[in-house]
One Martini backbone bead per residue (centre of mass of N, CA, C, O) as a GRO file, in nm:
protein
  328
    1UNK     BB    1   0.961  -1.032  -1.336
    2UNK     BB    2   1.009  -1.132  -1.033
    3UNK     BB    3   1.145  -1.455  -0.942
    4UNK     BB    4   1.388  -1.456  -0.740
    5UNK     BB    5   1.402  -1.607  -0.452
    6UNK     BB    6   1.606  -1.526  -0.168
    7UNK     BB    7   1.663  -1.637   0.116
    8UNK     BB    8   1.758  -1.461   0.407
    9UNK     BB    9   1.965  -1.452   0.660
   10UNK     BB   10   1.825  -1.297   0.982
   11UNK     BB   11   1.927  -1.179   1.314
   12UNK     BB   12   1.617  -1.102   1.487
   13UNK     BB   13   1.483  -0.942   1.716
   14UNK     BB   14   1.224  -0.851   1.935
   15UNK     BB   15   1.027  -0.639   2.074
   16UNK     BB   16   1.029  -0.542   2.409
   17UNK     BB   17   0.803  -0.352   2.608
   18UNK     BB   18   0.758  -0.028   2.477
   19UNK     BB   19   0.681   0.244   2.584
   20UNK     BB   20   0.712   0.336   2.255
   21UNK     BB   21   0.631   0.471   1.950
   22UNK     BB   22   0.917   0.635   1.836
   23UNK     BB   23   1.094   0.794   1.621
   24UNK     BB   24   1.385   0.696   1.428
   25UNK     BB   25   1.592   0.477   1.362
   26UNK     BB   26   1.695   0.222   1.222
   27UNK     BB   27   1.520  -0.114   1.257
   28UNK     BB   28   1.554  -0.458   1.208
   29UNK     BB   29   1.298  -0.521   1.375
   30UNK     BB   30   1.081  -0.360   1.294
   31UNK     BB   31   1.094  -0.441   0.981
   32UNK     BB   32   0.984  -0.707   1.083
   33UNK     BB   33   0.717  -0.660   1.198
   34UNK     BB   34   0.621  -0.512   0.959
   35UNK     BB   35   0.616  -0.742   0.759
   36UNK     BB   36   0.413  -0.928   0.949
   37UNK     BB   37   0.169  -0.735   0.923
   38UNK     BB   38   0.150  -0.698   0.645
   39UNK     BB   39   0.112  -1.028   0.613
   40UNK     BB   40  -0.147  -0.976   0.839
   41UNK     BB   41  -0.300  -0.698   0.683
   42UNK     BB   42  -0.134  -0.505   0.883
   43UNK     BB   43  -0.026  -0.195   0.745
   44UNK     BB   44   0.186   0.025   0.814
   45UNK     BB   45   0.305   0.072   0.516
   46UNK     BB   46   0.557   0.168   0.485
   47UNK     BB   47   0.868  -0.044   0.515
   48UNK     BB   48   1.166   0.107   0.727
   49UNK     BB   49   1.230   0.055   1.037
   50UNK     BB   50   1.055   0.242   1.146
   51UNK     BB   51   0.873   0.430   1.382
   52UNK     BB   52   0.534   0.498   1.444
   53UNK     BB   53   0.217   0.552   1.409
   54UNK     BB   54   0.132   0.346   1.175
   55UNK     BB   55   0.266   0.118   1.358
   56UNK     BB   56   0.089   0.144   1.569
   57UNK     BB   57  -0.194   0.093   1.478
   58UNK     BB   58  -0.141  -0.196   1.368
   59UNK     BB   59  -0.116  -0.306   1.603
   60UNK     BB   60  -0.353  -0.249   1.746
   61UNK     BB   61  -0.525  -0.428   1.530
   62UNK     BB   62  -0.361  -0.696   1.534
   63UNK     BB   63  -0.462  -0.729   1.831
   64UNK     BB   64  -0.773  -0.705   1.872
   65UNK     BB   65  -0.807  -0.960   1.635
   66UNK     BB   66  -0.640  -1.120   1.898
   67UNK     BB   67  -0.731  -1.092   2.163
   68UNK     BB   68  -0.579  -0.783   2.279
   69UNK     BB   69  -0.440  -0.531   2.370
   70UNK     BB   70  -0.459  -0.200   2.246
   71UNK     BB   71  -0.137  -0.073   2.301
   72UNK     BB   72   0.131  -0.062   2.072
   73UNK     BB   73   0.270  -0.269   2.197
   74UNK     BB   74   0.579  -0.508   2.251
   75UNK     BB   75   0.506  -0.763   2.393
   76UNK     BB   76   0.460  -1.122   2.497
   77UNK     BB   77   0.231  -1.195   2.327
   78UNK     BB   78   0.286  -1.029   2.046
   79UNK     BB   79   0.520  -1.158   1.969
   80UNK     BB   80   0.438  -1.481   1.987
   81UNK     BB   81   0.244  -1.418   1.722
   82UNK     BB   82   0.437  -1.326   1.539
   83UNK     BB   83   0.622  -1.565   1.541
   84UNK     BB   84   0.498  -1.768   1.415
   85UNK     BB   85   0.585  -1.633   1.210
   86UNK     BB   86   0.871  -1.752   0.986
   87UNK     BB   87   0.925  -1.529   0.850
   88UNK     BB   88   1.180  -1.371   0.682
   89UNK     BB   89   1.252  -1.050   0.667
   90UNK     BB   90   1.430  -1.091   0.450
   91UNK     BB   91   1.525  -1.068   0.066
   92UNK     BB   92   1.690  -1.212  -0.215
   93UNK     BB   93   1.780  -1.011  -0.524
   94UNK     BB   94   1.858  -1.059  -0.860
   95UNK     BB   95   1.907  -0.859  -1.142
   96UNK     BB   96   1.778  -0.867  -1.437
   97UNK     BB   97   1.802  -0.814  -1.717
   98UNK     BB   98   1.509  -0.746  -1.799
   99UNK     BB   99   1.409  -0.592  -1.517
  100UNK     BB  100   1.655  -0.339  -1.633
  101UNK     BB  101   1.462  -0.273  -1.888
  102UNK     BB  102   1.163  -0.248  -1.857
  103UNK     BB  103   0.939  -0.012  -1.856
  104UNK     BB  104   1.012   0.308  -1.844
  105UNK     BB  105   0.847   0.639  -1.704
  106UNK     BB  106   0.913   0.981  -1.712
  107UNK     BB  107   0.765   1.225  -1.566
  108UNK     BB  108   0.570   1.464  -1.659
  109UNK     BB  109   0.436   1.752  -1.515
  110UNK     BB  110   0.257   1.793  -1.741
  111UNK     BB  111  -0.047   1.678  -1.847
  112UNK     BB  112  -0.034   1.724  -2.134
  113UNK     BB  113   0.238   1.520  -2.120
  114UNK     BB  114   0.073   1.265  -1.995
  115UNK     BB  115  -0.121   1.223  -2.183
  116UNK     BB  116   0.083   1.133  -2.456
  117UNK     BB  117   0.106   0.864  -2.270
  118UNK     BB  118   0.060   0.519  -2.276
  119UNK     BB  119   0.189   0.574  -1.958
  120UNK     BB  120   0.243   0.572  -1.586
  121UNK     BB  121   0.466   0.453  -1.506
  122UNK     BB  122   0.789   0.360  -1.382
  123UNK     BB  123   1.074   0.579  -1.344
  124UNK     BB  124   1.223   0.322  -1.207
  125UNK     BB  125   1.371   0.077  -1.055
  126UNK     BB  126   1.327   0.163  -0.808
  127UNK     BB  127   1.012   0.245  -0.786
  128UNK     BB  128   0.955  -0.044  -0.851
  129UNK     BB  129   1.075  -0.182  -0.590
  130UNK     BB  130   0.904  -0.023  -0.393
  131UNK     BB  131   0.633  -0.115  -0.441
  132UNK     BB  132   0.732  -0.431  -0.468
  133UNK     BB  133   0.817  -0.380  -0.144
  134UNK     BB  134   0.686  -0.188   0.059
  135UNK     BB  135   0.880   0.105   0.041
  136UNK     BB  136   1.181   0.272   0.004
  137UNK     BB  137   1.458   0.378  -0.020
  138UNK     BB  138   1.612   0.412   0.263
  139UNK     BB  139   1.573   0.125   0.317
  140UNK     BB  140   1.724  -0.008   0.094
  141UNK     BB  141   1.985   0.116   0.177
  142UNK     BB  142   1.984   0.008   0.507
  143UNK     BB  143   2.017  -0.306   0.375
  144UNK     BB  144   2.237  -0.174   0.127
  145UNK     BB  145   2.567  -0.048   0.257
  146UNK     BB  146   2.786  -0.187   0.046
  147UNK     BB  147   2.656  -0.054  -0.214
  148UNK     BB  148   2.796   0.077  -0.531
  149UNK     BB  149   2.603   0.012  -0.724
  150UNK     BB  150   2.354   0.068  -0.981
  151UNK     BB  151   2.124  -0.035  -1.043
  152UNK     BB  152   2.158  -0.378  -1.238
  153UNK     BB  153   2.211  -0.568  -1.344
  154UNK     BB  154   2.328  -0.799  -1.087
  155UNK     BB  155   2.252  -0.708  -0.880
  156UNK     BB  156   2.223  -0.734  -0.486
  157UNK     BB  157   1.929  -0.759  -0.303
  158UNK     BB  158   1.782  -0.662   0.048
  159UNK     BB  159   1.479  -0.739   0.088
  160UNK     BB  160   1.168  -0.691   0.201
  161UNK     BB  161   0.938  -1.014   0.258
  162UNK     BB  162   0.642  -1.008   0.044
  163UNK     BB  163   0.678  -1.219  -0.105
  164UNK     BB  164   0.435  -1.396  -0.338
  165UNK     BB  165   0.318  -1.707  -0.479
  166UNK     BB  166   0.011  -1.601  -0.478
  167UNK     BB  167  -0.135  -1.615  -0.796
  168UNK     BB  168  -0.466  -1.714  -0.770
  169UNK     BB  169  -0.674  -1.565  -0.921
  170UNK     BB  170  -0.939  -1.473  -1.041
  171UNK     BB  171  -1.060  -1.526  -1.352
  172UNK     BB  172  -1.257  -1.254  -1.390
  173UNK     BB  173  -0.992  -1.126  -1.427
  174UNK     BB  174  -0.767  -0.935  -1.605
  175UNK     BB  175  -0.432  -1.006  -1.697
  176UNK     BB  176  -0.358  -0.706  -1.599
  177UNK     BB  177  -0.425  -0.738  -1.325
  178UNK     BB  178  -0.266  -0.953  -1.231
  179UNK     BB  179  -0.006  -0.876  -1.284
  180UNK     BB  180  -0.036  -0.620  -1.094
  181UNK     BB  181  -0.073  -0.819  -0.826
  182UNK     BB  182   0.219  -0.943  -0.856
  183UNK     BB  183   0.405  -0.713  -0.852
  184UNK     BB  184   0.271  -0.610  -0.551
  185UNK     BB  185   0.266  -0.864  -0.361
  186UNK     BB  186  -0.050  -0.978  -0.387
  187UNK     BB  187  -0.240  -1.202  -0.260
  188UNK     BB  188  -0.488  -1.457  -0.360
  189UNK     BB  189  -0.541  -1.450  -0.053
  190UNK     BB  190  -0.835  -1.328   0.093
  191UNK     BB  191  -1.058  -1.211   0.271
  192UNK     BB  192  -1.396  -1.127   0.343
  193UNK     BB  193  -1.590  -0.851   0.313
  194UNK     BB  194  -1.855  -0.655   0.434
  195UNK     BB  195  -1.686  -0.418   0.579
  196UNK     BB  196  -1.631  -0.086   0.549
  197UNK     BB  197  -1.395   0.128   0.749
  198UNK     BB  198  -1.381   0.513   0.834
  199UNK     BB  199  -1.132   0.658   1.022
  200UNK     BB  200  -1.024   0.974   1.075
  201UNK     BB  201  -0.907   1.009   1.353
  202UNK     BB  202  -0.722   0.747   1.277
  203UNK     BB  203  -0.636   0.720   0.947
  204UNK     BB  204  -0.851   0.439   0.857
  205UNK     BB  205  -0.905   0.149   0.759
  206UNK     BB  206  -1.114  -0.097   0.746
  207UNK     BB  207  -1.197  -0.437   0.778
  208UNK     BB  208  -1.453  -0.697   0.777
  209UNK     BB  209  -1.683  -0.924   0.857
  210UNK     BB  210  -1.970  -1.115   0.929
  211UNK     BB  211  -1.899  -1.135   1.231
  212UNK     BB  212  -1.739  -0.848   1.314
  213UNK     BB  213  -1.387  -0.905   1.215
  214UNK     BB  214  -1.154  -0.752   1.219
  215UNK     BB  215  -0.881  -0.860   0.910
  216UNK     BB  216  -0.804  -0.515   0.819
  217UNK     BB  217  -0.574  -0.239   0.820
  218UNK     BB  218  -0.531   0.061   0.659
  219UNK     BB  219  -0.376   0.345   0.571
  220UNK     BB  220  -0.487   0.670   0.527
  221UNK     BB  221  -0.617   0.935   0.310
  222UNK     BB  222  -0.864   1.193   0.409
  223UNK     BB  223  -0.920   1.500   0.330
  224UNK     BB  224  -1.021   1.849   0.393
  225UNK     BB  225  -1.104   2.133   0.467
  226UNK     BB  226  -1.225   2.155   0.153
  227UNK     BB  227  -1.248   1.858   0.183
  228UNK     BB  228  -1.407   1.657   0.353
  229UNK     BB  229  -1.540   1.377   0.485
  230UNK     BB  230  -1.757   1.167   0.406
  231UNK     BB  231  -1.982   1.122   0.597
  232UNK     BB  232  -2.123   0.846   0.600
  233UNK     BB  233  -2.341   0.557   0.432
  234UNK     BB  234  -2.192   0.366   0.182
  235UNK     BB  235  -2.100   0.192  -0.156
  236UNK     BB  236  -1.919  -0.023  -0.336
  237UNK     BB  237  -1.982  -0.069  -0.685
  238UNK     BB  238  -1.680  -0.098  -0.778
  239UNK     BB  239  -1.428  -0.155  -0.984
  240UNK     BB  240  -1.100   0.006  -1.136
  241UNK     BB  241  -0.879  -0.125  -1.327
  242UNK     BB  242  -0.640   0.038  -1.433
  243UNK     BB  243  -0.688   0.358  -1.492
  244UNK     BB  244  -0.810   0.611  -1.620
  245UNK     BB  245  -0.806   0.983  -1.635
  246UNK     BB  246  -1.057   1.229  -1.558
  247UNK     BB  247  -0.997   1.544  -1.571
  248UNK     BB  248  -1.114   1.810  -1.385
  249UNK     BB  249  -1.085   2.087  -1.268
  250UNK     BB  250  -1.334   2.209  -1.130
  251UNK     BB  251  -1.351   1.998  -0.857
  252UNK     BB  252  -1.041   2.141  -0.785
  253UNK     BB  253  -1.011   2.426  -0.606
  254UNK     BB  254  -0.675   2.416  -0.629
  255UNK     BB  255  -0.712   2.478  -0.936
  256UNK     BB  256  -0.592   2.719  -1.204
  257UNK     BB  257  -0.735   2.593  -1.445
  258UNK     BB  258  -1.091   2.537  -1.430
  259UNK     BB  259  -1.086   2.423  -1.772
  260UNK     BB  260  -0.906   2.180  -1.762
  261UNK     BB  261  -0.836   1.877  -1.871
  262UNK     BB  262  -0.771   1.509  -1.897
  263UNK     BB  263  -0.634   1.211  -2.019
  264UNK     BB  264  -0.511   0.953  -1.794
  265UNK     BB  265  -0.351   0.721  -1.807
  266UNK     BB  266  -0.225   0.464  -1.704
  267UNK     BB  267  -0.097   0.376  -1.366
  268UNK     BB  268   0.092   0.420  -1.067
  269UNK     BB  269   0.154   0.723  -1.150
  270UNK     BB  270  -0.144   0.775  -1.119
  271UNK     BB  271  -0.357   0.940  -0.916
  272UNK     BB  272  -0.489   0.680  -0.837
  273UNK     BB  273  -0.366   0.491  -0.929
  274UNK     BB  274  -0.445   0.100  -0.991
  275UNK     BB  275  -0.709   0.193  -0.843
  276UNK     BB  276  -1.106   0.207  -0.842
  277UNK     BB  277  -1.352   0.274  -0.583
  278UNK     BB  278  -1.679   0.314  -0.618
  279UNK     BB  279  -1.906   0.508  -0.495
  280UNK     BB  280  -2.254   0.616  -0.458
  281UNK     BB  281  -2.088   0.956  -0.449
  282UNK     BB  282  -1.978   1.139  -0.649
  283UNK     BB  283  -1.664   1.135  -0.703
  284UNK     BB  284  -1.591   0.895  -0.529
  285UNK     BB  285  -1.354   0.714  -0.336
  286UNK     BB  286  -1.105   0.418  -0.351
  287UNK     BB  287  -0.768   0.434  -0.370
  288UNK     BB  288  -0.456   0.513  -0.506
  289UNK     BB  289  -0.102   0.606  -0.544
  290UNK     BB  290   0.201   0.789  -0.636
  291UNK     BB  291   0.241   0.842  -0.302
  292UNK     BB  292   0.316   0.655  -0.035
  293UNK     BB  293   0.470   0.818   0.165
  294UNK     BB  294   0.203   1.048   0.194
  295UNK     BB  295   0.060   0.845   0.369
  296UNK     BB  296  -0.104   1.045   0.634
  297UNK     BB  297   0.078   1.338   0.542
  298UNK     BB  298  -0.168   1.424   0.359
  299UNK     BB  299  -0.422   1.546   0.135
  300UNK     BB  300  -0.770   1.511  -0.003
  301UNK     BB  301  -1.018   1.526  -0.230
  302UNK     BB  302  -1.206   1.295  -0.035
  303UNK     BB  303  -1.069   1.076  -0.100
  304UNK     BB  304  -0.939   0.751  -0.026
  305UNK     BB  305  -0.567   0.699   0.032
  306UNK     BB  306  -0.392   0.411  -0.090
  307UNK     BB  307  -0.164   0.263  -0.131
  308UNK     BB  308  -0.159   0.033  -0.391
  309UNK     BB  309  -0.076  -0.248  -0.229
  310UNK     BB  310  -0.339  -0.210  -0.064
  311UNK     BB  311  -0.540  -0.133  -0.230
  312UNK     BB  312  -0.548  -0.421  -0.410
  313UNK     BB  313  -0.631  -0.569  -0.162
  314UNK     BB  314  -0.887  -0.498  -0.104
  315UNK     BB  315  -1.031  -0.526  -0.403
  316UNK     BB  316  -1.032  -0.882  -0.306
  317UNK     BB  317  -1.239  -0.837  -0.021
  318UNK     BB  318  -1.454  -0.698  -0.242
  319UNK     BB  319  -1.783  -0.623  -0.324
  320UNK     BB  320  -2.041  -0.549  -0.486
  321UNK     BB  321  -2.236  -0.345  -0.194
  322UNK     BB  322  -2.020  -0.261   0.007
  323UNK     BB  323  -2.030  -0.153   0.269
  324UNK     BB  324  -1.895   0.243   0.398
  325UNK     BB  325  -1.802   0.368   0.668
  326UNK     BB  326  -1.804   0.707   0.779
  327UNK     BB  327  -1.570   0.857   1.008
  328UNK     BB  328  -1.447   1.073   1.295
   0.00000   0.00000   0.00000
């Protein structure tokens, strides 16, 4: 596990009142709003420092939470709510042996040759460390441009700053899942959800409390033309930690061969990625991914599909029989 964290010092101005929020270069500035979205449960997704809808989104969220208007725009009373937050955008890390020696697993394409590892972990050291800072190649690349060394031991990099030493997580859970959780840098304060919308139009979880506030909201895939969104009211009914996929083409519309099956260990490259919350539908469900990148921007049959490290925070808000309402 990664340990040594170095707050790193980056002088780092908020946006003022931007009038939109258009895709762009890396932006120093975007990615501290990031980090502070990401910890205060209002999600961008993958934290890049570039603008975009998902980062729109979240904006727009955590104003409503904060009883501002939700304009998505980086006004100065937004400013001023981020900012009370003092977390510095970046922590550097050094790479220790340990951590440099994984253990890593090339995922093999073919499932019948999944199925025969003991997990579908990180593919390597770059990959286990974009899960764990909530990021991407490209921009751990532009936060470390003067880099010219391999991911390894003693290399020293700038990463964004979701690191949490909250690691009380309850104690009914079982020991492999709590090491996934801290692995994936999700927090064990976290509210408790009475209510979980999925909102099509919008691409979006929200989870509420009992009191009907709005607490957080992350970025979704959720269905396609051939699986559309199940609308409607269901529940639900538990969690399945670090799951195995029993794997069944019949399910499945565009599998080639309807009669295949597998049993996929488990593992943030499972299909499900690293969570499994089952809802009252059969076969149905909201779960992790082992694509983050491509979360808002590809569709699934029919299931909610979020970050790993969002699934697993969600996870922490919810009990079983929490109502799950689907809207388009």
């Amino acid at each position: 596990m990664f340990k040594r964290y170095f707050v790193a010092a980056l002088c780092l101005s908020f946006l003022t009142a931007c009038p939109a929020l258009a895709a762009g270069s890396f932006e120093p500035a975007v990615l501290h709003a990031q980090v502070l979205l990401d910890r205060a449960g209002f999600s961008p997704g993958i934290i890049d420092g570039h603008r975009g809808n998902q980062l729109e989104e979240a904006l727009k969220a955590y104003q409503t939470a904060h009883g501002l208007k939700p304009t998505g725009v980086f006004d100065d009373e937004t400013n001023a709510l981020l900012a009370a937050d003092k977390t510095p955008a970046v922590i550097r890390l050094t790479i220790s042996q340990e951590e440099a020696a994984g253990p890593f697993t090339p995922i093999p394409p073919k499932l019948e040759d999944q199925a025969k590892l003991p997990a579908l972990g990180y593919a390597n050291l770059l990959e286990e460390l974009c899960e764990r800072y909530h990021t991407s190649p490209n921009a751990i690349a532009a936060l470390n441009p003067t880099m010219k060394k391999a991911l390894d031991a003693g290399v020293s990099l700038m990463l964004p700053n979701v690191a949490t030493e909250d690691h009380g997580y309850p104690d009914r859970l079982n020991p492999i899942w709590r090491n996934t959780l801290a692995g994936l840098n999700v927090a064990a304060t976290q509210p408790l959800g009475a209510m979980v919308l999925v909102d099509g139009s919008e691409g979006v979880l929200r989870v509420y409390d009992k009191g009907g506030k709005m607490v957080a909201q992350f970025p979704a895939t959720m269905g396609s033309s051939h699986d559309p969104l199940p609308v409607g009211e269901w529940k639900i009914l538990g969690a399945s930690y670090n799951p195995v996929f029993h794997y069944n083409a019949s399910l499945f519309w565009d599998a080639d061969d309807k009669t295949a099956q597998a049993v996929l260990p488990p593992g943030p490259n499972g299909p499900v990625g690293v969570v499994w919350l089952d809802l009252d539908k059969p076969h149905y469900g909201i779960h992790g991914t082992p694509e983050p990148t491509r979360i808002g921007r590809s569709e699934s049959h029919g299931c909610i599909r979020l970050t790993n490290w969002d699934a697993a925070r969600l996870s922490l808000m919810i009990r079983p029989g929490t109502p799950a309402v689907f809207q388009q």
